[in-house]
C-alpha positions as CSV (number, residue, x, y, z in Angstrom):
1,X,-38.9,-18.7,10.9
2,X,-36.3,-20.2,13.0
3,X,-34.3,-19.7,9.8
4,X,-34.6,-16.3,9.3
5,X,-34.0,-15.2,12.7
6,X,-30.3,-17.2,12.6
7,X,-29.4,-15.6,9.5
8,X,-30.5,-11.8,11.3
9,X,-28.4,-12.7,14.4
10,X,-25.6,-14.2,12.3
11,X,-26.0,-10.7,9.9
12,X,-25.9,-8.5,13.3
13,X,-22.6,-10.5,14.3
14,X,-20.1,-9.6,11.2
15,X,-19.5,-6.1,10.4
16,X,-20.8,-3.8,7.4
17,X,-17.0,-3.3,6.5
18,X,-16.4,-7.1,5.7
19,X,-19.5,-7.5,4.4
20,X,-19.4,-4.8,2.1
21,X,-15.6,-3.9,1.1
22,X,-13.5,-7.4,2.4
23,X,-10.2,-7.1,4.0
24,X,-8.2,-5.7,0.7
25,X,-8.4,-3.1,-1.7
26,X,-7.6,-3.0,-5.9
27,X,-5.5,-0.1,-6.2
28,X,-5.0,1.1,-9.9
29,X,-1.4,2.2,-10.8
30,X,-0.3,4.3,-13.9
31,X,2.5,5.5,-14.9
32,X,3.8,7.9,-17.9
33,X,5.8,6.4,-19.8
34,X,4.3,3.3,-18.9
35,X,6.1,-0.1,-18.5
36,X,7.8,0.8,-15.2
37,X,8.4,-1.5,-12.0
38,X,6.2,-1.3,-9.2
39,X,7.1,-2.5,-6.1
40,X,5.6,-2.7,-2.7
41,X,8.3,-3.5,0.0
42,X,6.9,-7.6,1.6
43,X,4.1,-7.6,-0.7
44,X,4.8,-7.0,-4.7
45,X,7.8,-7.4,-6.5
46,X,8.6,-6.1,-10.0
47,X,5.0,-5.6,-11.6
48,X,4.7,-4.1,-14.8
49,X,2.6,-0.7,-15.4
50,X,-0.3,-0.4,-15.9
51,X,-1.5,-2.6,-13.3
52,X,-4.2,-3.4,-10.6
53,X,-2.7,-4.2,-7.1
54,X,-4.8,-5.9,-4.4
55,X,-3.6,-4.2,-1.1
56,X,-4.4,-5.0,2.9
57,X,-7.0,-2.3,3.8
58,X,-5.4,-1.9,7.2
59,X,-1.8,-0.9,6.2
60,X,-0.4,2.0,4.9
61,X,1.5,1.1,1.6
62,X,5.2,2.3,0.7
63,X,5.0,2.4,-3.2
64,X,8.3,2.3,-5.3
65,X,8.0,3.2,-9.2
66,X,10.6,3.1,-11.4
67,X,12.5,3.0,-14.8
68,X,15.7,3.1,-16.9
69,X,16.2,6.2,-17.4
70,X,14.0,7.4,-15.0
71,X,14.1,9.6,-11.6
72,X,12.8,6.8,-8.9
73,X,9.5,8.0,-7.4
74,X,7.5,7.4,-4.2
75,X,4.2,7.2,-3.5
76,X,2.2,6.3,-0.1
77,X,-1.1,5.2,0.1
78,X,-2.7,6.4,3.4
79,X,-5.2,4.0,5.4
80,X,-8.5,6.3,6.2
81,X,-10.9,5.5,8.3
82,X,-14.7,5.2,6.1
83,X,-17.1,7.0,7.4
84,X,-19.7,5.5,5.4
85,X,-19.1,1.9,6.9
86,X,-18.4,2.9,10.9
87,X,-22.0,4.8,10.2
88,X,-23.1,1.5,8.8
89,X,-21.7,-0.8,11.6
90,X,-23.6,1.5,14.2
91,X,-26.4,1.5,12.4
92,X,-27.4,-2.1,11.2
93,X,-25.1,-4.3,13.0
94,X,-24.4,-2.3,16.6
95,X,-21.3,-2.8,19.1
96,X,-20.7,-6.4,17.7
97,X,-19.9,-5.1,13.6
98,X,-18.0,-1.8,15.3
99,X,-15.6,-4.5,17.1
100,X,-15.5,-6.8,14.3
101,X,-14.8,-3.8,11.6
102,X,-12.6,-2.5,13.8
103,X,-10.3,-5.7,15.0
104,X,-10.2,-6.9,11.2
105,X,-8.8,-3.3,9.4
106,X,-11.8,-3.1,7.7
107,X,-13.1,0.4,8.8
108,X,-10.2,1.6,6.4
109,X,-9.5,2.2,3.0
110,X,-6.6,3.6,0.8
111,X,-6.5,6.7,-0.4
112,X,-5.8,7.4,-3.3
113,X,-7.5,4.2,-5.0
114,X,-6.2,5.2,-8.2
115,X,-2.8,7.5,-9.3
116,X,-0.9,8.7,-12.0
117,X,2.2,9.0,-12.0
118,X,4.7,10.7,-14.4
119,X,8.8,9.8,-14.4
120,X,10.9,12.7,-15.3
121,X,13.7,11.6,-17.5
122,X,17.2,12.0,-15.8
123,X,19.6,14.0,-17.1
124,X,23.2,14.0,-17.7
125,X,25.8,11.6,-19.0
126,X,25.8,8.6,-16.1
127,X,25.5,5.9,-17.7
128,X,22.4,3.5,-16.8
129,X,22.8,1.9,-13.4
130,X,23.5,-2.3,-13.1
131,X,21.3,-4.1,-10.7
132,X,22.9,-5.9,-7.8
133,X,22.0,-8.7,-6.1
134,X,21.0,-8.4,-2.1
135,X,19.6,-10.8,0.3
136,X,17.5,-9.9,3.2
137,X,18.1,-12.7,5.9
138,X,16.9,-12.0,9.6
139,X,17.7,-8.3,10.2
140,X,20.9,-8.5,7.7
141,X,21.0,-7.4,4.6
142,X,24.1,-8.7,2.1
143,X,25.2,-7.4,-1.2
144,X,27.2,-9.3,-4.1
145,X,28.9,-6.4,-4.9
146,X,31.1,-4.7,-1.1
147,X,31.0,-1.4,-3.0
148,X,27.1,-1.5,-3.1
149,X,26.2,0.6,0.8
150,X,22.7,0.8,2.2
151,X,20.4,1.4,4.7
152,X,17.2,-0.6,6.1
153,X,14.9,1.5,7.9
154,X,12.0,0.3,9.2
155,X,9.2,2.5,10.2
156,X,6.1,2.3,12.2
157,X,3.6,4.0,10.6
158,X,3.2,6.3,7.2
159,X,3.9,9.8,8.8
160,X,7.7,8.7,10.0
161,X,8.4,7.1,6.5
162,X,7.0,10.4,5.1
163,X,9.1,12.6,7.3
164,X,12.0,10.5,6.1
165,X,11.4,10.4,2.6
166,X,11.0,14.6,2.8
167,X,14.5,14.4,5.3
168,X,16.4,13.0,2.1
169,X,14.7,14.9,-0.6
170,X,12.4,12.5,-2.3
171,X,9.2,14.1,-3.5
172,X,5.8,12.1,-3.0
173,X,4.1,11.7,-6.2
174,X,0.5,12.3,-5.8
């Protein structure tokens, strides 16, 4: 008995979000043609498409696809709140699983969970583009090559790296 009541209190003490969905999400990436680079600014560099990504459920995610030959697209994944699993937490595990859910990102998801998306060929005569190696040290960033020019700009949440990416004329891919 004693037994059963421990594992109801321990139950009432985590939230449905952990319980139920974890901390991260698999996110499915597709692109047409496929065989492009994905990468995911701190978290994934270079994977190959068709892929499955395991994400943080309470971030935002910056998604850069692309290939020789390629335009470069863009793609954000939005954290949403679940309604399904703050219902949950009220419901089963009261104002213990709210706080837990909530404190541990687990209340969200990313939307979309799955994409699509298609590279338009670029046109014209430049020739393919070489890579060039940069370093990110401390708040620097350094190029081998002094003719390569950038700029690192890092944003606080999805809507201001949105508003930038529209600012410079970079359509989202859905």
């Amino acid at each position: 008995m004693w037994r059963g009541l421990l594992c109801l209190v321990a139950l009432m003490c985590s939230g449905c979000g952990l319980i139920l969905t974890g901390r991260e999400q698999t996110v499915t990436i597709e692109t047409v043609p496929t065989d492009a680079l994905l990468k995911v600014p701190d978290v994934i560099e270079n994977e190959l498409t068709p892929t499955k990504v395991t994400l943080p459920r309470a971030q935002s995610a910056l998604l850069q696809i692309t290939k020789p030959g390629y335009q470069e697209k863009w793609v954000v994944l939005d954290k949403e709140k679940s309604t399904a699993i703050i219902l949950l937490d009220i419901l089963t595990s009261g104002p213990i699983g709210v706080i837990v859910d909530w404190q541990m990102g687990t209340w969200y998801k990313l939307s979309p969970s799955s994409i699509v998306v298609t590279l338009e060929e670029v046109v014209g005569d430049a020739g393919p583009l070489s890579p060039v190696e940069i370093r990110l040290t401390d708040a620097t960033v350094q190029s081998a090559d002094p003719d390569v020019k950038f700029n690192v700009i890092p944003f606080d949440n999805v809507e201001d790296a949105r508003q930038y990416l529209e600012q410079i004329g970079v359509d989202e891919s859905d």
